[in-house]
C-alpha positions, 0 to 999 in steps of 0.5 A: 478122479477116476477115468472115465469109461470108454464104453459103456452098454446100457439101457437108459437113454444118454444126453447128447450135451453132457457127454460132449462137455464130459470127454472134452472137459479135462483136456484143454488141448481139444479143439474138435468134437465130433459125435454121431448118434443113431437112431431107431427107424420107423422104417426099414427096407420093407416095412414099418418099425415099431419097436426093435430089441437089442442083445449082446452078450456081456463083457464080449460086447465091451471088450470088442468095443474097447478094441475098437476103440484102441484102433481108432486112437492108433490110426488117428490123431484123436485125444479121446473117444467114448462109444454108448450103445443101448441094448433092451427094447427101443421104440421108433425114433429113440437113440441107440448109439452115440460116438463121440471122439475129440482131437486138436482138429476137426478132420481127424475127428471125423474121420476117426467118428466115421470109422468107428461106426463102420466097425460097430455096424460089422464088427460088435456083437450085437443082435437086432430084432425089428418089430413090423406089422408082418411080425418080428424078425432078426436084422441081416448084416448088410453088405453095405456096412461091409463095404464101408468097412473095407475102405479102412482095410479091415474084411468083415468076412460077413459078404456073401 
């Protein structure tokens, strides 16, 4: 049976519960899954949402996640992770990412979850287009996700 991918860049929504059982399945030596989802807001710093874009550039994408991946399996005490990102238009409240990492124990889970998502917010190369009332804009990195980012050792070299 072929591996499963680890990152996958898509349009279609995904299913939270399947890709759970898929990653855990095989591996009887999983005691912990641990998964994220993001979602579109309806509303950002100053104004409503309707609807975001999402853009990335094909095979960058892919292989900045991969590195992530390989990061987090080398720092953690994981057995697996498996990253989905949505590009293409969203609407309010539909998911955009899911993050899922499996370990023996929870805590390493977690922790190798949360970096994950700190290094997609700074690190992949998407770009994110928010619809508002006022007209559509391109999403700033914000220093915020830089700092989360920090606590791991890694510079973002994006704060101002």
């Amino acid at each position: 049976m072929p591996a499963m991918p680890r990152v996958c860049i898509q349009s279609e929504d995904f299913d939270l519960g399947l890709e759970a059982a898929a990653l855990r399945i095989a591996d009887g030596g999983v005691g912990a899954v641990v998964a994220f989802v993001g979602t579109v807001r309806e509303h950002s710093s100053s104004a409503a949402v309707s609807a975001m874009e999402l853009e990335h550039y094909p095979g960058m994408t892919e292989a900045a996640i991969e590195a992530m991946v390989d990061q987090a399996l080398a720092r953690f005490d994981i057995r697996a992770a498996k990253v989905i990102h949505r590009v293409g238009p969203l609407q309010a409240r539909d998911q955009i990412v899911l993050v899922l990492v499996t370990s023996a124990h929870r805590g390493q889970a977690f922790q190798a979850c949360e970096f994950l998502m700190d290094y997609l917010k700074t690190q992949a190369p998407f770009w994110k287009k928010e619809h508002t009332p006022n007209g559509a804009h391109w999403v700033d990195a914000r220093v915020a996700d830089d700092e989360a980012l920090a606590r791991w050792g890694i510079a973002t070299g994006n704060a101002s």
